[in-house]
Short mmCIF file of the C-alpha atoms (twelve columns), coordinates in Angstrom:
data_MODEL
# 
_entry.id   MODEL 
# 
loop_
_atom_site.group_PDB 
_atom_site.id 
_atom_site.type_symbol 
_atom_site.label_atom_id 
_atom_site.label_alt_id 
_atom_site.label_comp_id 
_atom_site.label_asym_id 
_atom_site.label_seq_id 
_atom_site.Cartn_x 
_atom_site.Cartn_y 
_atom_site.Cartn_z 
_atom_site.pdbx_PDB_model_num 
ATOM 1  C CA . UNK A 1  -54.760 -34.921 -109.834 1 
ATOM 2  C CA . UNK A 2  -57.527 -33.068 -108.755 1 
ATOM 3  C CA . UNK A 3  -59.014 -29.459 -108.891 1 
ATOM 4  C CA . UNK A 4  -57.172 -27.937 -105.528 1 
ATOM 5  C CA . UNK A 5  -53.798 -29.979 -106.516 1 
ATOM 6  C CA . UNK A 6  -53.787 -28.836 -109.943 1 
ATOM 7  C CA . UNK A 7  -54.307 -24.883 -108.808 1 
ATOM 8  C CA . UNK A 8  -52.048 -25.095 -106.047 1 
ATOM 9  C CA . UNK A 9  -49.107 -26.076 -107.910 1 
ATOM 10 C CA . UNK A 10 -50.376 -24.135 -110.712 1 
ATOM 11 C CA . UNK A 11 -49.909 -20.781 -108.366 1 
ATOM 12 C CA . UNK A 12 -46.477 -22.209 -106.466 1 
ATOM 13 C CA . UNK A 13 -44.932 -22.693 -110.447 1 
ATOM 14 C CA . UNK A 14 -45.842 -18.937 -110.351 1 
ATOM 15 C CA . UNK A 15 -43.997 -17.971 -107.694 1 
ATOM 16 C CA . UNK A 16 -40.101 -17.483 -107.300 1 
ATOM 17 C CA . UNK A 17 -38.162 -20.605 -106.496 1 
ATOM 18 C CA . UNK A 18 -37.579 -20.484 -102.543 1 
ATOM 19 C CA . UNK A 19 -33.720 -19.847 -101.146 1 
ATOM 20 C CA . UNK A 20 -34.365 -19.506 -97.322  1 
ATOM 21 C CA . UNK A 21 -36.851 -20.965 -95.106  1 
ATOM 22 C CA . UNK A 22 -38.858 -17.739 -94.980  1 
ATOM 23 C CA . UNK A 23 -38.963 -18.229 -98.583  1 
ATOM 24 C CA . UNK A 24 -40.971 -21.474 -97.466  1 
ATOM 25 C CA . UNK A 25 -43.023 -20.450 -95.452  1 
ATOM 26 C CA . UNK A 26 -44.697 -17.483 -98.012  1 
ATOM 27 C CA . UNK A 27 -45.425 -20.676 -100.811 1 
ATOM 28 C CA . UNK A 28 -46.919 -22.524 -97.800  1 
ATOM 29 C CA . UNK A 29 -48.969 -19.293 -96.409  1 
ATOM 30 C CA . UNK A 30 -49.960 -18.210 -100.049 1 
ATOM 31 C CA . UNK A 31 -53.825 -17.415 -100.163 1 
ATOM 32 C CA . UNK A 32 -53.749 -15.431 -103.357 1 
ATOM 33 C CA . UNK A 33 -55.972 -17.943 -105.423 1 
ATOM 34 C CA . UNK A 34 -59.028 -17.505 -103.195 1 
ATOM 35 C CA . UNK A 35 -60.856 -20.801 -104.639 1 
ATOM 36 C CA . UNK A 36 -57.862 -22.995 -104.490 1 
ATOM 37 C CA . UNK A 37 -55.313 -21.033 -102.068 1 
ATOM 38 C CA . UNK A 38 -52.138 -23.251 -100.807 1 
ATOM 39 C CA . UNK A 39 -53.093 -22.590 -97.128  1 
ATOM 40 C CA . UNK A 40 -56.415 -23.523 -96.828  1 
ATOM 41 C CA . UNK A 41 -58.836 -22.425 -94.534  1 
ATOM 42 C CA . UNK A 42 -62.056 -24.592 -95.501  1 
ATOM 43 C CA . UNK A 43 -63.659 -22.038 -97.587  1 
ATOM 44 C CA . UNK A 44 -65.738 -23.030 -100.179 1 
ATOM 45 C CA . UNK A 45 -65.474 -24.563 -102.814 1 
ATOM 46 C CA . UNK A 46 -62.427 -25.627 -100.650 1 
ATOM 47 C CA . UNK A 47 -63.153 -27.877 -98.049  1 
ATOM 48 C CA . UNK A 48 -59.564 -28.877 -97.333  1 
ATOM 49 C CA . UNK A 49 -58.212 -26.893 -93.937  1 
ATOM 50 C CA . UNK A 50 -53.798 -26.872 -93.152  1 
ATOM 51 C CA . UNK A 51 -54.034 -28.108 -89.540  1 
ATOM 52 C CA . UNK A 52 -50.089 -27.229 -89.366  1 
ATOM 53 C CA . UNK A 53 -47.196 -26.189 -90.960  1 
ATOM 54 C CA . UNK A 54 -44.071 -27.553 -90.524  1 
ATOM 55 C CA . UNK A 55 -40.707 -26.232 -91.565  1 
ATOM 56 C CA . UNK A 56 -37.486 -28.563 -90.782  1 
ATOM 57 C CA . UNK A 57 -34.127 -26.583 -91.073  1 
ATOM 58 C CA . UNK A 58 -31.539 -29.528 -90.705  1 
ATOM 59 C CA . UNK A 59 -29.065 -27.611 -90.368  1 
ATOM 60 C CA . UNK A 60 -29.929 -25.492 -87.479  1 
ATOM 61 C CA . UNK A 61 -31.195 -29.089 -86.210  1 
ATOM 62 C CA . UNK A 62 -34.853 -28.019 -85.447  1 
ATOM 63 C CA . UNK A 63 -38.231 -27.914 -86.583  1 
ATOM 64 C CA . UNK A 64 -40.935 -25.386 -85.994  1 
ATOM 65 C CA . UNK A 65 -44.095 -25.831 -86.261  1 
ATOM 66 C CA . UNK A 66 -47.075 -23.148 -87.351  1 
ATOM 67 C CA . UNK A 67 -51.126 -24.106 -86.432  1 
ATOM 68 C CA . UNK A 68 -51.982 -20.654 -88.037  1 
ATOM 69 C CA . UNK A 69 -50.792 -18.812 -91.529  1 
ATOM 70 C CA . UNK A 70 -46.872 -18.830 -90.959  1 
ATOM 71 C CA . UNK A 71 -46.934 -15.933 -93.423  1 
ATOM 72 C CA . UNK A 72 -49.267 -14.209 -90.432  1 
ATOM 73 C CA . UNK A 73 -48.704 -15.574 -87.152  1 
ATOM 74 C CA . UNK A 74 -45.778 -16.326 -84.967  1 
ATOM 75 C CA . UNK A 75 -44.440 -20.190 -84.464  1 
ATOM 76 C CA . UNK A 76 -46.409 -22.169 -81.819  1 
ATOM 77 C CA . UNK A 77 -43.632 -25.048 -81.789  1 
ATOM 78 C CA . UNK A 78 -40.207 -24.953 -81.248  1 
ATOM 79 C CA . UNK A 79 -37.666 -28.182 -81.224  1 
ATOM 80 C CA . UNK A 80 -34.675 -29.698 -81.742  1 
ATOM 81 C CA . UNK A 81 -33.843 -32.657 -83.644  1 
# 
């Protein structure tokens, strides 16, 4: 595993375990470890960049889909399944 993996899960074991797809989205926004954040941005020593974020609710029967922080920016994406 490498240096990002291992600090990225390292930081989502420290966060609370998610009940709700909002819940989702702040693991897959977090920034808070600036070297090795979970949402990356390409920022050294980082090079790594989320193109999109993607969260499925099956059962609502739709996807949405994020091509900036979810934590910070409204849904591009829309669809059902």
């Amino acid at each position: 595993m490498g240096n990002s993996s291992v600090h990225r899960q390292a930081r989502a074991n420290q966060m609370a375990a998610p009940t709700n797809g909002n819940d989702i989205l702040q693991i897959l926004g977090d920034d808070k470890d600036r070297n090795w954040p979970i949402y990356r941005t390409g920022q050294a020593p980082d090079d790594g960049v989320t193109v999109a974020t993607v969260l499925f609710d099956l059962n609502q029967g739709h996807a949405t889909i994020w091509t900036d922080n979810p934590k910070e920016s409204a849904p591009v994406l829309l669809f059902r399944l």
